[in-house]
C-alpha positions as CSV (number, residue, x, y, z in Angstrom):
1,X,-7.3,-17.1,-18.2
2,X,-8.3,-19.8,-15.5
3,X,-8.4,-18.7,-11.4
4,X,-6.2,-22.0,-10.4
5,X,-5.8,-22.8,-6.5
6,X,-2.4,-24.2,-5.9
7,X,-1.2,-26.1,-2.4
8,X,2.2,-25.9,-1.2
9,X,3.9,-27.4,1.3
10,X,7.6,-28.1,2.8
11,X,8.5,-30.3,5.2
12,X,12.7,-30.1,5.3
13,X,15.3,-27.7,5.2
14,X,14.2,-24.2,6.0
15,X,11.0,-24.9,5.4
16,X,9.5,-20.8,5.3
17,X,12.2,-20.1,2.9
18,X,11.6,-22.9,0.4
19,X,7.7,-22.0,0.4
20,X,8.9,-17.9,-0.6
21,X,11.3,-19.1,-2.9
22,X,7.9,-21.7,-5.0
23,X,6.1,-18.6,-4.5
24,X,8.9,-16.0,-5.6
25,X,9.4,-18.3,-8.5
26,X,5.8,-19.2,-9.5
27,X,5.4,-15.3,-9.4
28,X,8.3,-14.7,-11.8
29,X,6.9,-17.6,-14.2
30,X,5.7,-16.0,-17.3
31,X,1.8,-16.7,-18.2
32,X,1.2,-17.3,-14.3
33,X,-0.3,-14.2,-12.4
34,X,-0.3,-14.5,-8.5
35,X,-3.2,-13.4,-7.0
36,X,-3.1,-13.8,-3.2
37,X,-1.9,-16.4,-0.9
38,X,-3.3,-17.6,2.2
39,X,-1.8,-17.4,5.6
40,X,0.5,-20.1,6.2
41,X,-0.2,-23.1,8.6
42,X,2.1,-25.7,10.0
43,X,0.8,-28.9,9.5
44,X,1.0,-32.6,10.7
45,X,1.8,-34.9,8.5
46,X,-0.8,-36.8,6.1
47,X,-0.3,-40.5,5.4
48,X,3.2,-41.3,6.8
49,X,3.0,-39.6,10.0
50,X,6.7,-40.5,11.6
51,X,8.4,-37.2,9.6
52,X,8.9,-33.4,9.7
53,X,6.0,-31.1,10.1
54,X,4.3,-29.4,7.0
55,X,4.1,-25.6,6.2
56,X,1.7,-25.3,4.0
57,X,-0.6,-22.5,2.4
58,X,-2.8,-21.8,-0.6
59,X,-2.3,-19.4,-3.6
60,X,-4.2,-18.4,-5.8
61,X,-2.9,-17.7,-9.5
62,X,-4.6,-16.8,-12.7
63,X,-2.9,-18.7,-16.0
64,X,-3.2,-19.4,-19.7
65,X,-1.6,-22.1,-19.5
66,X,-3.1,-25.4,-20.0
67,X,-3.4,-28.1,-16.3
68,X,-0.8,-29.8,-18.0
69,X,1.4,-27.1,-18.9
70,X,0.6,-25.9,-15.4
71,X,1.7,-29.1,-13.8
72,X,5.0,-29.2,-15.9
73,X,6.1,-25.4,-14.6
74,X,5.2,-26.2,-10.8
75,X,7.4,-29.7,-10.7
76,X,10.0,-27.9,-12.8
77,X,10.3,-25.2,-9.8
78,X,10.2,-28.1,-7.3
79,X,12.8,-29.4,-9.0
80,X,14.6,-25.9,-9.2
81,X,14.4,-25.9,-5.4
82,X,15.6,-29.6,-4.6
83,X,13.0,-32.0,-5.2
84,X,13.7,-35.4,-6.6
85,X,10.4,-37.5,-6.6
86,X,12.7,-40.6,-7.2
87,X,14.4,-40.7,-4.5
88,X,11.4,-39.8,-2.2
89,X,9.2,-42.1,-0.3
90,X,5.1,-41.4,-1.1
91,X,3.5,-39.1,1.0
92,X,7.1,-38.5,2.5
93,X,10.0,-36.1,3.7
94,X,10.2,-33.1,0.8
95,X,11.8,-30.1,0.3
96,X,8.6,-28.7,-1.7
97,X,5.4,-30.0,-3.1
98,X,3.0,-28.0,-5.2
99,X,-0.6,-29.6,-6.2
100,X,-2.6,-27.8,-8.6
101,X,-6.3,-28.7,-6.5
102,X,-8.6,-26.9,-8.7
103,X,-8.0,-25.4,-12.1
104,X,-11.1,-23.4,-12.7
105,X,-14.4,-25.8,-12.6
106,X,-12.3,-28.5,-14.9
107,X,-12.9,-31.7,-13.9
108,X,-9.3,-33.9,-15.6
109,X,-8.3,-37.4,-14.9
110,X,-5.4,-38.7,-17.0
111,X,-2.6,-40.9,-15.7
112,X,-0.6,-38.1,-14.6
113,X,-3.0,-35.6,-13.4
114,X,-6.4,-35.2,-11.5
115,X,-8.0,-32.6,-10.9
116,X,-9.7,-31.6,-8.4
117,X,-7.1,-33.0,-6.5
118,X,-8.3,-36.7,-6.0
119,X,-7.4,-36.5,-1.5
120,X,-8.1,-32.4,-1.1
121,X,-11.3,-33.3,0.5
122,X,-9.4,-35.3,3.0
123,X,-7.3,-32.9,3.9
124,X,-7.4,-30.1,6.9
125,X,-4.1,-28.9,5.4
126,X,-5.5,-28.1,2.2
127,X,-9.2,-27.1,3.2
128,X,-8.2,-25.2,6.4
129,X,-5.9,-22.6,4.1
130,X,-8.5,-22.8,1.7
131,X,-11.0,-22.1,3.8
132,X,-9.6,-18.6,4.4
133,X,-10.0,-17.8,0.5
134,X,-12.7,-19.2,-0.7
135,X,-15.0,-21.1,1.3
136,X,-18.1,-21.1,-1.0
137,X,-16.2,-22.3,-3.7
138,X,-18.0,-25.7,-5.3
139,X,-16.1,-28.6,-5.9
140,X,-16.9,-29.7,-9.3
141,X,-17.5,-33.1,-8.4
142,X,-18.8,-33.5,-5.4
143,X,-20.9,-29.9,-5.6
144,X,-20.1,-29.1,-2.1
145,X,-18.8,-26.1,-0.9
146,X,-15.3,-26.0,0.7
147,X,-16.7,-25.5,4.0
148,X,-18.9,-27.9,3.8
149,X,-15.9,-30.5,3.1
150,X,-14.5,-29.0,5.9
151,X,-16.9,-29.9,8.2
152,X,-17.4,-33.2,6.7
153,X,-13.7,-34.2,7.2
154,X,-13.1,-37.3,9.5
155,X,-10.1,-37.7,11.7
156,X,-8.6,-34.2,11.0
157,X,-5.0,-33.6,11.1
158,X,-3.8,-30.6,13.2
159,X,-3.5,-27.2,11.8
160,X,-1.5,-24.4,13.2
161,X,-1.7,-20.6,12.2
162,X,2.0,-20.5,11.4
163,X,3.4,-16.8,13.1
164,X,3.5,-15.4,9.2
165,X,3.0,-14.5,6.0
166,X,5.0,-15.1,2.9
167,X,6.0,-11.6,1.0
């Protein structure tokens, strides 16, 4: 069984109810075990900034499954709840989006997966929620601590406290 820190974020429709519905659904998914989640945080936008706010949060899940099987069950539930990365601009307007950022201490870089997640350093959205649940946790490859890539993060995005917590 690996620990496994998943991101999630919406940006359209009811945005609170697609995050409980990944998390409902990720919690239903046989050989994944939800641990805890963060609090959730809305979240300006990362790359294309002209769109939606984010909600975003963190959970934490314990798996057998391999990083790729992993990756395979999360876009299958993104698909489940609308997502259709074809039609969908990079770093755009989504429904839902889960990225796996660290699977244990496994450092993987194939075409369709890297992991730690190759721009979570980059990222208040990601670090900020992550902060809250494990802030000495090492990044495998750069062997700093998350709050010490918190605190080296330039040009910061904004990060709410959003006013609850998915059941």
């Amino acid at each position: 069984m690996t620990i496994v820190y998943l991101c999630l974020g919406s940006n359209t429709g009811d945005r609170l109810k697609l995050i409980e519905q990944a998390v409902s659904l990720l919690n239903l998914a046989q050989d994944i075990k939800l641990i805890r989640t963060s609090a959730l945080y809305e979240t300006e936008p990362w790359g294309v900034k002209d769109q939606n706010w984010f909600l975003n949060m963190i959970a934490e899940i314990k798996t057998p499954l391999s990083a790729q099987d992993l990756l395979i069950k999360c876009q299958n539930i993104e698909r489940t709840l609308g997502r259709n990365r074809e039609k969908e601009t990079r770093w755009g307007e989504r429904p839902i989006d889960i990225d796996i950022i660290f699977y244990g201490k496994e450092i993987i870089n194939t075409q369709f997966l890297t992991i730690p997640h190759k721009h979570m350093h980059e990222r208040a959205f990601v670090l900020v929620p992550l902060l809250e649940l494990v802030p000495d946790f090492v990044h495998p490859v750069s062997n700093k601590t998350v709050s010490e890539l918190y605190d080296d993060l330039e040009d910061v995005e904004d990060v709410y406290l959003y006013g609850t917590r998915v059941k």
